[in-house]
C-alpha positions, 0 to 999 in steps of 0.5 A: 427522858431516854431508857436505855433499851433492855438488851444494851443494859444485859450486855452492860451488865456482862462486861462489868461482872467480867471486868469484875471478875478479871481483876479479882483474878489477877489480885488472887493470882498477885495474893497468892505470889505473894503468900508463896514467896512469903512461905519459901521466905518463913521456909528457908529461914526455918530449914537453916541449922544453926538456928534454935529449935524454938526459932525454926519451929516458929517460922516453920508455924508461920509457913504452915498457917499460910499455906493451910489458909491458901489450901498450897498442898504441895507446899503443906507437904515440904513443911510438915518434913520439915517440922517431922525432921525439927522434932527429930531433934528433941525428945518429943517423939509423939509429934514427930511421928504427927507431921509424918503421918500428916505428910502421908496424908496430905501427899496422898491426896496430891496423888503425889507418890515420891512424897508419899514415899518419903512419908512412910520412910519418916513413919518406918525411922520413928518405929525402928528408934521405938524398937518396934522393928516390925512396924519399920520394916512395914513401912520402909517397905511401903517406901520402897513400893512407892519408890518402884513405881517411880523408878528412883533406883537410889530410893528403893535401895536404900529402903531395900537396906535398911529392911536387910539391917533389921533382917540381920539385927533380927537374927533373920541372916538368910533373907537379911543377906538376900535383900542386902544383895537386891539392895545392892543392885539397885545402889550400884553406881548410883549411891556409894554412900549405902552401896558401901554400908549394904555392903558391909550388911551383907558381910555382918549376914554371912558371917552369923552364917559362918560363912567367913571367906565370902564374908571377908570378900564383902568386907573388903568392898565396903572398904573399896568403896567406901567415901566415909572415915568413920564408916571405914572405921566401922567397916575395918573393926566389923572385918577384924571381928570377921577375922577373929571369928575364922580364927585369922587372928594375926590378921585380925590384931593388924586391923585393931592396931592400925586402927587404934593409931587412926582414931582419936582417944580422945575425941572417940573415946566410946570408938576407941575403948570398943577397939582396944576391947576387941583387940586385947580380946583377940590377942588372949583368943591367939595365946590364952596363956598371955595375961592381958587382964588389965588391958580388959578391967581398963576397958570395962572400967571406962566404959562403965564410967561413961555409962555405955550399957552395950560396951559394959555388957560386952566387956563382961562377955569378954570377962568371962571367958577370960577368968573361965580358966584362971578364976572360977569365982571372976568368971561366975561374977561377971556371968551374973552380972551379965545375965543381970544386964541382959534382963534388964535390956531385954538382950536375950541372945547375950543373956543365953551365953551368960546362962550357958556359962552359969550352966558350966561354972556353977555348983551342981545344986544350982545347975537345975535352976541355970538349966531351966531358965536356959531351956526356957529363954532358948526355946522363947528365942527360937519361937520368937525368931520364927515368928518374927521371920513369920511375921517379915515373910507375911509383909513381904508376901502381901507387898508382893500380892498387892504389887501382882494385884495392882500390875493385874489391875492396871493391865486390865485397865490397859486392855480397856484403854486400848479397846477403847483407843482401838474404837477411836481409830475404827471411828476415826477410819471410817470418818476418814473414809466418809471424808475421803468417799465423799470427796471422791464421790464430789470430784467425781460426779463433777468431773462426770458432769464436766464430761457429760456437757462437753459431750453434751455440747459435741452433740449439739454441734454436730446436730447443728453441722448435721442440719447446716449440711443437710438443709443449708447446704443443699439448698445452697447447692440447689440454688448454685445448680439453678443459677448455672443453667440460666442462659449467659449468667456464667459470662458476666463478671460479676455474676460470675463472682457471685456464682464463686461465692456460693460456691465458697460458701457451700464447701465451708459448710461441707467442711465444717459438717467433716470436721465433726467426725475426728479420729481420736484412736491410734490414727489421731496424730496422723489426723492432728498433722493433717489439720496443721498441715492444712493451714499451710501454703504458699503465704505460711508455713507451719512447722511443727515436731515429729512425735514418737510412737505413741505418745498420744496413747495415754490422752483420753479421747475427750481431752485430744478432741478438745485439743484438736478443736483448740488449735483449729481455733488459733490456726483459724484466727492466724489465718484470719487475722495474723498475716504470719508467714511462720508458725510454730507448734511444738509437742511436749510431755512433762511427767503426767502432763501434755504441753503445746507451745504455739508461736506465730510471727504474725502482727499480734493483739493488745490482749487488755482489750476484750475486743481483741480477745473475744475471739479467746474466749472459746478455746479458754472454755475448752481448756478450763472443762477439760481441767486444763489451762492456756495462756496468751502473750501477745502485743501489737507488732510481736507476733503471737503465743499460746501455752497449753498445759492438761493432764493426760 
């Protein structure tokens, strides 16, 4: 029996874990696709409004409990608003505030800071409908620097808004108008929905401040860029009020009227019944000798019926001042049952007024006891005011000092990040100059090294002329000095061929020890010229360009003898070989570079025999070390060509 041998069974094992391993991950991958089309499924279904609370609450559970099970924050956080915006709906106010603070919680977490803005937006809604309008101002205030790290200018002014309306409702009218004022920079042209109500907050700040022109000019905005009917309404009513205040009342009693013809008795009653108020009112302020009583009881009767505290508290303020002059014991009645109201609603402004009034009307043996509980309230109103505008001051204070502190922080952590970047570059830049040093140090050394053979191979060549010439050569010219002074050797025929031999052989090896000793300086074209001039005569003719003054000038003196060499070479194997009666050689520089052309129409070679090139193979050497190239196109019976291309 075969064992499969250890390795082999390891290897196995891997592949089938991984194998393993890949399809658990693509069942998760198709698990969890499936689970989040299966939330955005209970999700839709729970966010449509004509479903029963019960019904959305249901699904809304069924999308929790999966998204809890597949730990899908980001989809945990759209639910729990969804499930804060349901329970808005009812009475159960304990859980909408639950599912905003987890929505706070969970996109904190996820580091996710437009959630977490929407979160304490949530939180700041459900204090301000507890009336706990310090704690909403905290958090429409934490909202609005989420906001501003985002950028999301329609976000930040809305926050910025509605912390001017609780400004405002707060009796804090200087810093109400400032924030109404950021706000509105931040909602122009992108929000004509709040662009318009900031507007109108503005408006309502500056009139509390008495001051009615610049009032009206906000009044008159709102209205311009207003997109809401109701809103308009409301903005038309709250400028008649403006009006009314400055003693415009003509102009004050033609919003009313317009107003009441726009509005549906019927369908708006409370709207209605406010404006018909407000207008009779204004019509005794014009003319207090006009008698409009009933106009007012037929307000204050609808509105007691209908069992609207704020509209009965403000008819009674009407009613009060109207009966001053013409029914003591009226006005006194309606002043306490104001002040009664006031108590019970906690409206210490309006239960001021129904105090000053009780101070003014009542017998002198109540006077004393009116008086006190008016100093009292007044003085808990003005303490109250301060520290609720302490208390404002305070928040924005310490968001502006954690903002300053964050902005310090993350500059410091920018001046680390750009040491740290400022390190990478100086490493990268001297990594850089290591590749480029030893680059150069590479081309260079061989480049050296390249020179140093030719150099190299120069000397031995002219070591090797030098003993041809000084030893071949003198015994050859010994030997044709001996041979000639032997009695009737000259005579004969063929000895005298002999004798001419030697001869040729002596002045090639004279030749070839000169041509080691070439002019590479200013004279070198001159020395070039000569060399092809040399190779002419009766049977060829080399015709070559006339080169311009200096042109030879920026050639090193290595690469013009290697050249000078190179045509020796295809001039000696012309004449060897070719049988050309012409030959060209042409001279040319293309921008850095040198380029010969040699043509001759001699009988040429079939260039894929290696025989025929073996002779090519020296001058490819010379071309190569020099960092240069040469080409051959040549045939049989075509004549002959050569290109050669260096750098100068």
């Amino acid at each position: 029996m075969r064992f499969i041998k250890p390795t082999l069974l390891l290897l196995l094992s891997i592949l089938f874990l991984l194998n393993c391993v890949s399809k658990n991950s693509e069942n998760s991958k198709s698990e969890i696709s499936i689970v989040h089309d299966s939330i955005a499924y209970y999700y839709s279904i729970a966010k449509k409004t004509k479903k029963p609370i019960s019904k959305k609450l249901l699904y809304a559970n069924k999308a929790q409990t999966l998204a809890i099970k597949q730990r899908l924050n980001s989809n945990l956080i759209d639910i729990y608003s969804l499930k804060n915006a349901i329970f808005s709906k009812t009475k159960l106010n304990d859980s909408t505030l639950i599912y905003a603070r987890k929505m706070l919680n969970t996109a904190t977490i996820e580091k996710d800071t437009s959630k977490m803005g929407k979160a304490y937006n949530k939180l700041a809604i459900y204090y301000k409908k507890q009336y706990s309008f310090d704690s909403a101002y905290f958090y429409f205030n934490k909202s609005k620097e989420k906001y501003l790290l985002k950028n999301d200018s329609i976000q930040i002014g809305r926050r910025l808004s509605s912390m001017s309306k609780i400004l405002i409702d707060n009796n804090d009218y200087y810093e109400g108008e400032t924030q109404a004022i950021e706000a509105l920079q931040y909602l122009e042209n992108n929000d004509s929905l709040y662009f318009s109500r900031t507007l109108n907050f503005a408006a309502l700040s500056l009139r509390a401040q008495s001051q009615y022109k610049k009032a009206l000019n906000y009044h008159d905005r709102s209205l311009k860029y207003s997109t809401n009917l109701n809103d308009s309404n409301i903005f038309l009513n709250s400028k008649g009020v403006t009006l009314k205040n400055s003693k415009n009342y003509v102009e004050a009693l033609s919003i009313y009227n317009d107003l009441l013809k726009e509005i549906d008795s019927k369908k708006q009653l409370k709207e209605y019944i406010r404006i018909w108020d407000n207008k009779n009112f204004t019509a005794w302020l014009s003319d207090t000798s006009k008698n409009l009583e009933l106009e007012l009881l037929k307000a204050y009767k609808v509105r007691k019926d209908s069992g609207y505290i704020q509209g009965v508290i403000a008819s009674h303020a009407h009613l009060m001042k109207y009966y001053e002059k013409k029914d003591k014991t009226k006005s006194i009645s309606h002043a306490k049952l104001l002040y009664q109201l006031t108590v019970e609603q906690n409206n210490v402004e309006d239960r001021l007024e129904a105090l000053t009034y009780l101070k003014k009307l009542s017998p002198s043996s109540e006077y004393i006891k009116y008086d006190v509980k008016h100093d009292r309230i007044y003085d808990s109103i003005n303490m109250a005011r301060a520290t609720s505008r302490n208390k404002y001051a305070a928040i924005r204070y310490n968001s502006a000092k954690e903002r300053k502190e964050n902005l310090q922080l993350k500059a410091q952590q920018q001046i680390v990040l750009q040491k740290q970047k400022t390190k990478n570059i100086i490493y990268l830049g001297l990594g850089i100059l290591t590749i480029l040093s030893s680059t150069f140090l590479f081309f260079y050394l061989r480049t050296k090294h390249k020179k140093e053979k030719i150099q190299e191979r120069h000397t031995t060549e002219k070591r090797l002329s030098k003993k041809l010439h000084d030893e071949v050569g003198n015994d050859l010219y010994y030997l044709l000095l001996q041979l000639q002074k032997i009695s009737g050797f000259d005579s004969d025929h063929e000895n005298l061929k002999i004798l001419k031999g030697f001869d040729t052989v002596y002045h090639k090896i004279r030749d070839f020890s000169r041509d080691h000793k070439i002019e590479t300086g200013e004279e070198y074209g001159d020395e070039l010229l000569a060399l092809l001039d040399s190779y002419g005569d009766q049977e060829t003719k080399v015709i070559t360009s006339e080169l311009e003054p200096g042109f030879w000038s920026e050639v090193s003196p290595l690469k013009k003898e290697e050249l000078y060499w190179v045509l020796k070479e295809l001039l000696t194997n012309m004449k060897r070989h070719s049988q050309a009666n012409i030959v060209a050689i042409t001279f040319a520089k293309e921008k850095r570079k040198i380029k010969v052309n040699y043509i001759d129409d001699g009988i040429g070679m079939n260039l894929s025999k290696s025989t025929s090139k073996n002779g090519l193979v020296n001058v490819e050497t010379r071309m190569k070390d020099i960092g240069g190239t040469i080409t051959f196109d040549s045939k049989p019976k075509e004549g002959f060509k050569a290109t050669i291309v260096f750098s100068s």
